[in-house]
N, CA, C and O of each residue as an XYZ file, in Angstrom:
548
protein
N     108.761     94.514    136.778
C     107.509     95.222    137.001
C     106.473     94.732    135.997
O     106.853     94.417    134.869
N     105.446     94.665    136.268
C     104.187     94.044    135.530
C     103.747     95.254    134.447
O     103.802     96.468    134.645
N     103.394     94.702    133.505
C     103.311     95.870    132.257
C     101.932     96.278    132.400
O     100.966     95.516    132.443
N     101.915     97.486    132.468
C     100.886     98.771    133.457
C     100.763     99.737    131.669
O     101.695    100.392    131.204
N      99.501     99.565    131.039
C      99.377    100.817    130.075
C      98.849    101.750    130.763
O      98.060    101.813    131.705
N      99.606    102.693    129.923
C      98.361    104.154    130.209
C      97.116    104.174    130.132
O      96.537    103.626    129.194
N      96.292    104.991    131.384
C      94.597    104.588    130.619
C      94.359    105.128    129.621
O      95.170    105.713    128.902
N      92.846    104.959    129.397
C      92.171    105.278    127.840
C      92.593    106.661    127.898
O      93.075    107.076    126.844
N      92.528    107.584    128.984
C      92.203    108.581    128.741
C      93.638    109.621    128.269
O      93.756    110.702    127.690
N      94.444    108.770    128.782
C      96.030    109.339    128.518
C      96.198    108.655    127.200
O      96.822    109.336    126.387
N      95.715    107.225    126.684
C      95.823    107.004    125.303
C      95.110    107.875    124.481
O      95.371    108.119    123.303
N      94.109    108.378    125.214
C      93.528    109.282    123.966
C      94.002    110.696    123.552
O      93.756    111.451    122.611
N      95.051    110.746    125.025
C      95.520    112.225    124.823
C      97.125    112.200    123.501
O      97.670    113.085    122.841
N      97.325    110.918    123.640
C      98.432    110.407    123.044
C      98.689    110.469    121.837
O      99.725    110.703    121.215
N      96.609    110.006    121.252
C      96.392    109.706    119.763
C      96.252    111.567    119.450
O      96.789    112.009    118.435
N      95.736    112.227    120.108
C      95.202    113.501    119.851
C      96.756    114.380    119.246
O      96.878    114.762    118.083
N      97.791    114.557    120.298
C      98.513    115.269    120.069
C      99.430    114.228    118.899
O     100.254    114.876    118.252
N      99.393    113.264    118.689
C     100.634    112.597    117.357
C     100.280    113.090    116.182
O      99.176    113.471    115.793
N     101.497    113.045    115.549
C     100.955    112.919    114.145
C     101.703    111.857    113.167
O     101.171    111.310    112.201
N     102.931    111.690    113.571
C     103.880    110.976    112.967
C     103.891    109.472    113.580
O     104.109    109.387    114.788
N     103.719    108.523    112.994
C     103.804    106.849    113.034
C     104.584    106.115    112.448
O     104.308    106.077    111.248
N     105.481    105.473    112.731
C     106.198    104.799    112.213
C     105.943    103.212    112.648
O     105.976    102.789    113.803
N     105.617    102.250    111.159
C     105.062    101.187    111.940
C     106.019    100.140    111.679
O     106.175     99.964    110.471
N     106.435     99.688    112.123
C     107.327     98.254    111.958
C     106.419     97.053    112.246
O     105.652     96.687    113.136
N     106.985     96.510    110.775
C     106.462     95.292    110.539
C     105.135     95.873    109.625
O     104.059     95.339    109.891
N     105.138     96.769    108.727
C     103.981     97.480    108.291
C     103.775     96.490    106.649
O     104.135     97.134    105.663
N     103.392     95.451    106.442
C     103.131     94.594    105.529
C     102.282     95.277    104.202
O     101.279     95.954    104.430
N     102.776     95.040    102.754
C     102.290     96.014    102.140
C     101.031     94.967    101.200
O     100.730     95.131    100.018
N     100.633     94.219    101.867
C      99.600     92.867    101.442
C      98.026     93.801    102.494
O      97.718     93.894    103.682
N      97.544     94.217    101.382
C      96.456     94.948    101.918
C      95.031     94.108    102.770
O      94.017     94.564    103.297
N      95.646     92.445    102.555
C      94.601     91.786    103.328
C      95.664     91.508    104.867
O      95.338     90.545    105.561
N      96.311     91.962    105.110
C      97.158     91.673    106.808
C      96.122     93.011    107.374
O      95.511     93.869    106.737
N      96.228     92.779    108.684
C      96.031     93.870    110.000
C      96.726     94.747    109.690
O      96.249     95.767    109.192
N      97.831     94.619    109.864
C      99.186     96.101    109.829
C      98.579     96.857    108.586
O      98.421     98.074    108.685
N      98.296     96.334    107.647
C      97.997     97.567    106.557
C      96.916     97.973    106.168
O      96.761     98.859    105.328
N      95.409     96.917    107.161
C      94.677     97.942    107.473
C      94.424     98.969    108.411
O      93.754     99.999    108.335
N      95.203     98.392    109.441
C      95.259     99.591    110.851
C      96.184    100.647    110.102
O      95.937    101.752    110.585
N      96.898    100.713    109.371
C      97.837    102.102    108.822
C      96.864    102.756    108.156
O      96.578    103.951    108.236
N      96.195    101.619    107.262
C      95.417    102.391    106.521
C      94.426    103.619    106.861
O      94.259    104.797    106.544
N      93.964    102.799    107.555
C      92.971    103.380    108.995
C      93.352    104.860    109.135
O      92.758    105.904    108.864
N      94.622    104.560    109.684
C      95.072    105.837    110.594
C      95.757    107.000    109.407
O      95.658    108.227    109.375
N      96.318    106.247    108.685
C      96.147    107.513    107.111
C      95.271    107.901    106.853
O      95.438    109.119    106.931
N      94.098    107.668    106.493
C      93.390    108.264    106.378
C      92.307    109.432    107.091
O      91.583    110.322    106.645
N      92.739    108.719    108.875
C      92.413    110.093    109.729
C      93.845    110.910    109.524
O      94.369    111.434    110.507
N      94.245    110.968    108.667
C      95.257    111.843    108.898
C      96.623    112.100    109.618
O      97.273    113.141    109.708
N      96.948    110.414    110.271
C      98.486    110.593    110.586
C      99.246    110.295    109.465
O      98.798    109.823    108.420
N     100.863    110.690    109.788
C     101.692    110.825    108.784
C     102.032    109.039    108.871
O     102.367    108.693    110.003
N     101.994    108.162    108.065
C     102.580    106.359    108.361
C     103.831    106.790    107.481
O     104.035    107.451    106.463
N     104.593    106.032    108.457
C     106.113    105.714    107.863
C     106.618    104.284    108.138
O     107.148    103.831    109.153
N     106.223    103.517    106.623
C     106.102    101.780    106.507
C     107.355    101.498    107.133
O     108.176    102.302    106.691
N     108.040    100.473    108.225
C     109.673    100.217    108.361
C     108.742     98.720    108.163
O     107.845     98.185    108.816
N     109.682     98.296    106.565
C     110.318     97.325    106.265
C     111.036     96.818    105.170
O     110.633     96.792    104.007
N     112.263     96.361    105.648
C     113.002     95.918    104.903
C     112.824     95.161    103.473
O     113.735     94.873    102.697
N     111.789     94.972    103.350
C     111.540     93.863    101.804
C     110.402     94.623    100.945
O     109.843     94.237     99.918
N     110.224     95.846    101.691
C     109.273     96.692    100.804
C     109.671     97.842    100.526
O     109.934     98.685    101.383
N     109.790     98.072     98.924
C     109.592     99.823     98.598
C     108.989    100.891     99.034
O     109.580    101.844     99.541
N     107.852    100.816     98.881
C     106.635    101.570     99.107
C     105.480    100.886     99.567
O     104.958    100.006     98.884
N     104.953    101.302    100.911
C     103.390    100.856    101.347
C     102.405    102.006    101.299
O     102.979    103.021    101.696
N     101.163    102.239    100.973
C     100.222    102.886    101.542
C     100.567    104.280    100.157
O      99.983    105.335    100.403
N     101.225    104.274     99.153
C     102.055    105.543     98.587
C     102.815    106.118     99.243
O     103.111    107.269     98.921
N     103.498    105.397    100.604
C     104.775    106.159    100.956
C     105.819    105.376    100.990
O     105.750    104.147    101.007
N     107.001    106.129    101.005
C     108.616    105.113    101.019
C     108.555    104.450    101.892
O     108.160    105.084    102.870
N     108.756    103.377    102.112
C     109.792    102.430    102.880
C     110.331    102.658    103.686
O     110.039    103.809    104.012
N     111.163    102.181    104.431
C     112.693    102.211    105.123
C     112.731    100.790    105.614
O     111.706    100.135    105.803
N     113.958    100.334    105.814
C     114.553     99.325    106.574
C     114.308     98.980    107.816
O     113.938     97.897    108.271
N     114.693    100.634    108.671
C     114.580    100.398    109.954
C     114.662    101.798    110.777
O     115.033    102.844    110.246
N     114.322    101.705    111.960
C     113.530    102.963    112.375
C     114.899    104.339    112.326
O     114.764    105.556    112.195
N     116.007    103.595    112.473
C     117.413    104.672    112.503
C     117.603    105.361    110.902
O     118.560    106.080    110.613
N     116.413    104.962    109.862
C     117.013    105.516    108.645
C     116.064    106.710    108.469
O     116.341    107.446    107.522
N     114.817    107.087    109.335
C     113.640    107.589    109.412
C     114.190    109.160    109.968
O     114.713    109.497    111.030
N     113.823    109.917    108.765
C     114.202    111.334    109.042
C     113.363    112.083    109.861
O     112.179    111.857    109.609
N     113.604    113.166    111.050
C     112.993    113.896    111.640
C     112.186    112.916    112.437
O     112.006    111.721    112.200
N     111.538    113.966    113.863
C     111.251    113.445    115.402
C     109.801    112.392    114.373
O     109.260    112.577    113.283
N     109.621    111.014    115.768
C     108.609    110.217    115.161
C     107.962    109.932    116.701
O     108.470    109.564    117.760
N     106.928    110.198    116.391
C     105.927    110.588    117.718
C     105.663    109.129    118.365
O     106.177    108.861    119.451
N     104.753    108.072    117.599
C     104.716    106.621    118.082
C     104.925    105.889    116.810
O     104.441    105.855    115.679
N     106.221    105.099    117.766
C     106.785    103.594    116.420
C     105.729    102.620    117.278
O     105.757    102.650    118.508
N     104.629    101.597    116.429
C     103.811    101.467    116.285
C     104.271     99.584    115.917
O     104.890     99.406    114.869
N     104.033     98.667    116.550
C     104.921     97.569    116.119
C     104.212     95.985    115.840
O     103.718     95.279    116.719
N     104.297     95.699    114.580
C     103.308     94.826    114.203
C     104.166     93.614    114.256
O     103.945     93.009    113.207
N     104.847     93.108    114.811
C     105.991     92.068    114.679
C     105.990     91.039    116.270
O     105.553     91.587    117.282
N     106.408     89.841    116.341
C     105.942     88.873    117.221
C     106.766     89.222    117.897
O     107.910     89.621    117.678
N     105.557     88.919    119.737
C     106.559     89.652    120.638
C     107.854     89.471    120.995
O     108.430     90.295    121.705
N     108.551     88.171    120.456
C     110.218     87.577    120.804
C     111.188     88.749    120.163
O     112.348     89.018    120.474
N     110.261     89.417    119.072
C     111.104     90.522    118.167
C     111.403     92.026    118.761
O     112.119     92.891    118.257
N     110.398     92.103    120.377
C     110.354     93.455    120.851
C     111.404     93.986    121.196
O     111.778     95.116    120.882
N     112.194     92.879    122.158
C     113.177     93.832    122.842
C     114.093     94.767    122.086
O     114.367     95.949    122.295
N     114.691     93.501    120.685
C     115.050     94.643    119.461
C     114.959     95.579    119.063
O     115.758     96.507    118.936
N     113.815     95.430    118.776
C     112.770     97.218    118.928
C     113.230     97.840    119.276
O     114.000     98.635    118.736
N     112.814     97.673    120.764
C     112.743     98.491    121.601
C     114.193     99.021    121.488
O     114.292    100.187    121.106
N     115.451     98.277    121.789
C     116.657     98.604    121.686
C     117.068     99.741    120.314
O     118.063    100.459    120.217
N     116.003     99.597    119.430
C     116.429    100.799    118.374
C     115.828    102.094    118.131
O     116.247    103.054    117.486
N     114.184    101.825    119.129
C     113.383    102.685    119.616
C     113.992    103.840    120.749
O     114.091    105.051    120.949
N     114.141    103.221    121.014
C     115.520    104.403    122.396
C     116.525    105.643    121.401
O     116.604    106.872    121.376
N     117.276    104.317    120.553
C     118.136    104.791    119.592
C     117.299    106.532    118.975
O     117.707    107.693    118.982
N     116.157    105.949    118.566
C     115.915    107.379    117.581
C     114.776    108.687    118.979
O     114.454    109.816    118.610
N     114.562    108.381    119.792
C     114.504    109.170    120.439
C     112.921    109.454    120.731
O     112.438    110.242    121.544
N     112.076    108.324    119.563
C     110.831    108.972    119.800
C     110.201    108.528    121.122
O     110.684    108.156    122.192
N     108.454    108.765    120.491
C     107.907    109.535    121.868
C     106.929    107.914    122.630
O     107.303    107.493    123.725
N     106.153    107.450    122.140
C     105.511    106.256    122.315
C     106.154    105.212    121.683
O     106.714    105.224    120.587
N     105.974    103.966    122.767
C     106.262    102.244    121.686
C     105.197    101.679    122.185
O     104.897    101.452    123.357
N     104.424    101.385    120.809
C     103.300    100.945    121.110
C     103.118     99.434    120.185
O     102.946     99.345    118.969
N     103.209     98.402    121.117
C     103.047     96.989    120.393
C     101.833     96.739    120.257
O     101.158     97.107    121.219
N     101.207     96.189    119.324
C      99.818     95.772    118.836
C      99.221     95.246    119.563
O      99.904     95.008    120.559
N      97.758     94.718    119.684
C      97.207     93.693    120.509
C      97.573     92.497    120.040
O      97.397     92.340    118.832
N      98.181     91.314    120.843
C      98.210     90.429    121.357
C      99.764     90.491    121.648
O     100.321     89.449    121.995
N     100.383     91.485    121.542
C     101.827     91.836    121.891
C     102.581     92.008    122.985
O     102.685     93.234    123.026
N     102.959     91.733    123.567
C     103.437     92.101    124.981
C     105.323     91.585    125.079
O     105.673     90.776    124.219
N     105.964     91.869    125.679
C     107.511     91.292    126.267
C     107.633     92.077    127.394
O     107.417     93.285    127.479
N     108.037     91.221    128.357
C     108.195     91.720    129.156
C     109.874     92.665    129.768
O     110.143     93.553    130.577
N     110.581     91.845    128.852
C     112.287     92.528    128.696
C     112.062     94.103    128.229
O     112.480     95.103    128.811
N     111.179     94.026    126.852
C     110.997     94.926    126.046
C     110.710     96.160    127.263
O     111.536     97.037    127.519
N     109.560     96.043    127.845
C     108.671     97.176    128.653
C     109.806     97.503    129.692
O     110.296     98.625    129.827
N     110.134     96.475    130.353
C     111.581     97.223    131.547
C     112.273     97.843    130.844
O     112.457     99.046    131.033
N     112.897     97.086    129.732
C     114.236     98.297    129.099
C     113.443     99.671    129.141
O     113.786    100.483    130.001
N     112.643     99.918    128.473
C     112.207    100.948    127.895
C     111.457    102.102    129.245
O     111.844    103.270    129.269
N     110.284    101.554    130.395
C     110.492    102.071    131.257
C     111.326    102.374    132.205
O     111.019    103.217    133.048
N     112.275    101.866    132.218
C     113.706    102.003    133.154
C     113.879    103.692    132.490
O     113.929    104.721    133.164
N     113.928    103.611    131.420
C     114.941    104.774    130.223
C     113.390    106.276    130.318
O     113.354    107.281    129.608
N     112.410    105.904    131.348
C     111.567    106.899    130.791
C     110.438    107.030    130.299
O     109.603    107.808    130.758
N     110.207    106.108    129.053
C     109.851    105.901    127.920
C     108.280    105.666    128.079
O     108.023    104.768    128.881
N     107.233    106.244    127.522
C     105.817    105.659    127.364
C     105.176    104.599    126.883
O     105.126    104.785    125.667
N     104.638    103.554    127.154
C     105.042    101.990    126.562
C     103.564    101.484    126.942
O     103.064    101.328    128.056
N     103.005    101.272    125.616
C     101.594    100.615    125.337
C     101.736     99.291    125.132
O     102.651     99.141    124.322
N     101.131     97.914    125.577
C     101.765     96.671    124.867
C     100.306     96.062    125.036
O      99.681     95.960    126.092
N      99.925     95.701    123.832
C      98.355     94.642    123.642
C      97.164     95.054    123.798
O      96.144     94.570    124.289
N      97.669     96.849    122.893
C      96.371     97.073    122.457
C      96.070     97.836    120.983
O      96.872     98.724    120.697
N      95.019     97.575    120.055
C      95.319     98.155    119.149
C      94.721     99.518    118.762
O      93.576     99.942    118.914
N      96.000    100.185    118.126
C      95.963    101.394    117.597
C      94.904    102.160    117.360
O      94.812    103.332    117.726
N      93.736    101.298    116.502
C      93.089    101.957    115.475
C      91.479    101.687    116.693
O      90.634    102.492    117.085
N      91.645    100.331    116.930
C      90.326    100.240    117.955
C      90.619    101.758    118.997
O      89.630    102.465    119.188
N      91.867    102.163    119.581
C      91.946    103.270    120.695
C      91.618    104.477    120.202
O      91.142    105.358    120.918
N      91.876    104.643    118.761
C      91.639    105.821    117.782
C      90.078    106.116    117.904
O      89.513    107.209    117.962
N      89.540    104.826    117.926
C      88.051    104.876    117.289
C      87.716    105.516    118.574
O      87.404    106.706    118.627
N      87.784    104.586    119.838
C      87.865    105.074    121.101
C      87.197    106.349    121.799
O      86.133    106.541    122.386
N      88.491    107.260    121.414
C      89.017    108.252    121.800
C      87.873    109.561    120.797
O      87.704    110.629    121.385
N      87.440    109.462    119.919
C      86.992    109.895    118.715
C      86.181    111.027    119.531
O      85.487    111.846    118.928
């Protein structure tokens, strides 16, 4: 099936009710994208929860490895990583149960989006976060 996002208007209903983000691939080098779009969105006030493995702390919050070490429900895992890396994801995104997988703009797989709509799942691919935030405003 051809990868179909939700419109603006269901993305905006998406950004409205979240609060919790978990971003993979969340780079703690404050000149990358990923850690200004977190930044971004910390500061309107979602909760960012950095997943990566080679970092302590991003943004003043902990770390984690990977999205299965991430305590309590996580509304949209948020994914800054090249699209050959999705289906993975996605395969661990299922695992924890949350609510959106939303790959960045220029992101897309197409394995990734079947697994995940087959299972249900709400699935954004190649657009970004913080531009839909502004959006939606």
């Amino acid at each position: 099936m051809a990868i179909v996002n939700p419109s603006r208007q269901e993305i905006g209903e998406i950004l409205k009710k979240a609060k919790r983000i978990a971003v993979v691939g969340l780079s703690d080098n404050p000149e990358r994208t990923s850690y200004m779009v977190s930044q971004a969105l910390q500061s309107a006030g979602y909760d960012i929860i950095p997943v990566n493995p080679k970092a302590d702390e991003i943004l003043g919050v902990k770390a984690v490895k990977s999205l299965k070490e991430i305590d309590g429900h996580v509304d949209i895992v948020n994914v800054f990583r090249r699209s050959e890396y999705l289906p993975d994801i996605a395969r661990e995104f299922a695992e924890i149960d949350a609510d959106i997988f939303w790959a960045q703009l220029g992101l897309e797989n197409q394995e990734a989006y079947d697994f995940l709509k087959e299972k249900g799942y709400t699935v954004i691919m190649d657009r970004c976060i913080k531009v839909e935030h502004a959006l939606t405003k």
